[in-house]
C-alpha positions as CSV (number, residue, x, y, z in Angstrom):
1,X,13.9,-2.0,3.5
2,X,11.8,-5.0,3.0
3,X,11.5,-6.3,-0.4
4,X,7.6,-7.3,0.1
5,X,6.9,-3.9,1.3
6,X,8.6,-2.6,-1.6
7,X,6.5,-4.4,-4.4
8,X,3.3,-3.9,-2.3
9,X,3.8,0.0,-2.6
10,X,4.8,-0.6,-5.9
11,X,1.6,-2.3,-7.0
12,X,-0.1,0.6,-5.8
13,X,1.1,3.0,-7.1
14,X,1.0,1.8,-10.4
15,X,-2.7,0.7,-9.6
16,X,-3.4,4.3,-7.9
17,X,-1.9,5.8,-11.9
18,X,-4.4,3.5,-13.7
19,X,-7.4,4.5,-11.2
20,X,-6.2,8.1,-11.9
21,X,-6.0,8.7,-7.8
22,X,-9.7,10.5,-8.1
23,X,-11.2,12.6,-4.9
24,X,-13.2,9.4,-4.6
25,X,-10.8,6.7,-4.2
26,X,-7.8,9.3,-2.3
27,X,-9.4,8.5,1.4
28,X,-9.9,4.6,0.5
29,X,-6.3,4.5,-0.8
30,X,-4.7,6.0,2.4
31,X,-6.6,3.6,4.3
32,X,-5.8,0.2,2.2
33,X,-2.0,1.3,1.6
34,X,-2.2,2.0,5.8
35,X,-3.8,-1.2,6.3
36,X,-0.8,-3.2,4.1
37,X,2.0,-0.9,5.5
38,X,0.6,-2.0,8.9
39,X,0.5,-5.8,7.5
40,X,3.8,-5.8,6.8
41,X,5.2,-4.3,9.8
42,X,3.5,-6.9,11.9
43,X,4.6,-10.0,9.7
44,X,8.6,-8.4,9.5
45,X,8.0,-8.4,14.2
46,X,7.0,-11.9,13.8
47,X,9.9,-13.0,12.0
């Protein structure tokens, strides 16, 4: 497994603990975590 895409889920998870992962933020969260995860996956192709 990638080591970027490692620390990248890390960060958010620890910043998803401090928001407290509220109704609010959940849908925005999937969609920024998607969005890196999808980042990532193109960067590793272009290698």
């Amino acid at each position: 497994m990638n080591v970027t895409r490692i620390t990248l889920f890390t960060v958010f998870e620890i910043m998803k603990i401090r928001v407290g992962f509220h109704s609010s933020f959940q849908s925005q969260w999937v969609i920024v975590t998607n969005f890196m995860f999808c980042l990532c996956s193109v960067s590793d192709h272009q290698r």
